[in-house]
ZALUMGU-610624 format. One record per residue (C-alpha): x, y, z. Coordinates in pm, 1 decimal. Each point is the difference from the previous one (the first is absolute). Layout:
ZALUMGU-610624
{xx: X, yy: Y, zz: Z}
...
END
This chain:
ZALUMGU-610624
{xx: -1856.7, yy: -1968.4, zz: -3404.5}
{xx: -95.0, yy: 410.0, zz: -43.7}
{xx: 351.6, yy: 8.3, zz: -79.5}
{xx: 25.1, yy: -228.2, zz: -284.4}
{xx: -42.3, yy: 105.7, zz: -353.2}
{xx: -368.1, yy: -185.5, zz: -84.4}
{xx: 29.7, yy: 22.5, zz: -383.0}
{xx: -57.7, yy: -299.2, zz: -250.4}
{xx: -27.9, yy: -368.3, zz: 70.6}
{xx: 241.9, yy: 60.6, zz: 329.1}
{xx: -260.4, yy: 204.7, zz: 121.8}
{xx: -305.5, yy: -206.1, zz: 17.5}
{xx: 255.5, yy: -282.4, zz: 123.1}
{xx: 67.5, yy: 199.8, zz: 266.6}
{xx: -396.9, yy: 120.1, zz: 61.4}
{xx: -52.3, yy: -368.3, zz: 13.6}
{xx: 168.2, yy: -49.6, zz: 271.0}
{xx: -106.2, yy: 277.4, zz: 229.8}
{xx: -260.5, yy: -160.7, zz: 172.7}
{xx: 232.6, yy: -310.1, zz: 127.0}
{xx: 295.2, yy: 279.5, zz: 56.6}
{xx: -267.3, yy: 227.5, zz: 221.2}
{xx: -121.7, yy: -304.5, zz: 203.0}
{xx: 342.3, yy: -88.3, zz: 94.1}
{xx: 82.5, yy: 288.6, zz: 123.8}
{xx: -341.1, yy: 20.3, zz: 207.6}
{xx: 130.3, yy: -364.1, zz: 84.1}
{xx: 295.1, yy: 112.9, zz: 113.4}
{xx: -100.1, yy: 317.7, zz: 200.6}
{xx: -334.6, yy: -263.0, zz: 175.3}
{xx: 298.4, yy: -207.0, zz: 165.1}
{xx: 205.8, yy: 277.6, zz: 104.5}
{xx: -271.8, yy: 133.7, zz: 159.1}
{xx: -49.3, yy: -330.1, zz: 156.1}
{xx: 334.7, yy: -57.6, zz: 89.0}
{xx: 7.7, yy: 346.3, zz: 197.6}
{xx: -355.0, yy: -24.6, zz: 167.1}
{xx: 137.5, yy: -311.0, zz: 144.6}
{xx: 343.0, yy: 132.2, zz: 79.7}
{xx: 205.1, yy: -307.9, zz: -214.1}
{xx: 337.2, yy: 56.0, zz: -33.5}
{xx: 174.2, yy: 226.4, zz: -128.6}
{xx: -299.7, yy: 261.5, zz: 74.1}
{xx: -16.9, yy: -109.4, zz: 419.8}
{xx: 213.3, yy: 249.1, zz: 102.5}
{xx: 131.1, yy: 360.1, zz: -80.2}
{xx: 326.8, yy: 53.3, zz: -94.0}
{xx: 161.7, yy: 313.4, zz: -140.2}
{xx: 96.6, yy: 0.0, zz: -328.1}
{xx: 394.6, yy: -23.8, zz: 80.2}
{xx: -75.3, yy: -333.3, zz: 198.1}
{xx: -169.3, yy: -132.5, zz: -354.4}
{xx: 127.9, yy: -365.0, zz: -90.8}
{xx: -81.3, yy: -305.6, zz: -198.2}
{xx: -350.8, yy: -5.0, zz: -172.1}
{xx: -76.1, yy: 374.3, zz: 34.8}
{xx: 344.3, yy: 117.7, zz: -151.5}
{xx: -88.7, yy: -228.0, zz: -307.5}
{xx: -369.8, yy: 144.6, zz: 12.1}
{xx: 141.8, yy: 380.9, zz: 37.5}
{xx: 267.8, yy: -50.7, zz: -282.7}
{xx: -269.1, yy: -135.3, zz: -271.8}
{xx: -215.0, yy: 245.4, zz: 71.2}
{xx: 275.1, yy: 251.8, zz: -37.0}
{xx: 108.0, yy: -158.1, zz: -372.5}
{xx: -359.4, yy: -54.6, zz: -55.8}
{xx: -114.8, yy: 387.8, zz: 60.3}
{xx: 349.3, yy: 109.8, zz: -185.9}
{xx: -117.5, yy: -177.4, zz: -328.9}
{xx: -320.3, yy: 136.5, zz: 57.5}
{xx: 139.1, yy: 317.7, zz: -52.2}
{xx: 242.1, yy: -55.0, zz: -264.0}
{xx: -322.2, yy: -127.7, zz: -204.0}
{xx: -230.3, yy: 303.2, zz: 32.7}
{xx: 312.2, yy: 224.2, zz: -71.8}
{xx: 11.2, yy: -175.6, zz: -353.7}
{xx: -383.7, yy: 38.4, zz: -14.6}
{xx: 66.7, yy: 340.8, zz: 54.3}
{xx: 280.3, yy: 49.7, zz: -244.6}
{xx: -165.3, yy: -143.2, zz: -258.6}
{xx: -323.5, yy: 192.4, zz: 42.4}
{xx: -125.5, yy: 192.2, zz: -325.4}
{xx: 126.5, yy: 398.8, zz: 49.5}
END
């Protein structure tokens, strides 16, 4: 959300929703820690990264778009900062 522009009425829709957004993500992160304390699949066994398949290509490709629009948003943040 840091890279979001927070102004006017989108703003505090967007504030409103932090809390839920943050607890998902600590959601999210609690049963991936689960899943690899009790060695579920896919997280039972090393692989290299070459040998990647299914779930954890899908996983490693949002992540990818997910960080790339990341960026692309804090470069327009930064573009449109006052000189």
């Amino acid at each position: 959300m840091s890279g979001l522009e927070l102004s006017g009425d989108r703003g505090v829709a967007i504030m409103r929703y932090a809390r839920l957004a943050r607890l998902c993500l600590v959601l999210v992160m609690a049963v991936w820690a689960v899943a690899s304390l009790m060695q579920l699949p896919p997280l039972d066994q090393e692989s290299a990264p070459e040998q990647a398949g299914g779930v954890l290509v899908v996983v490693a490709v949002l992540a990818i778009a997910l960080y790339a629009v990341a960026a692309f948003r804090y470069l327009m943040l930064w573009r449109r900062r006052p000189p």
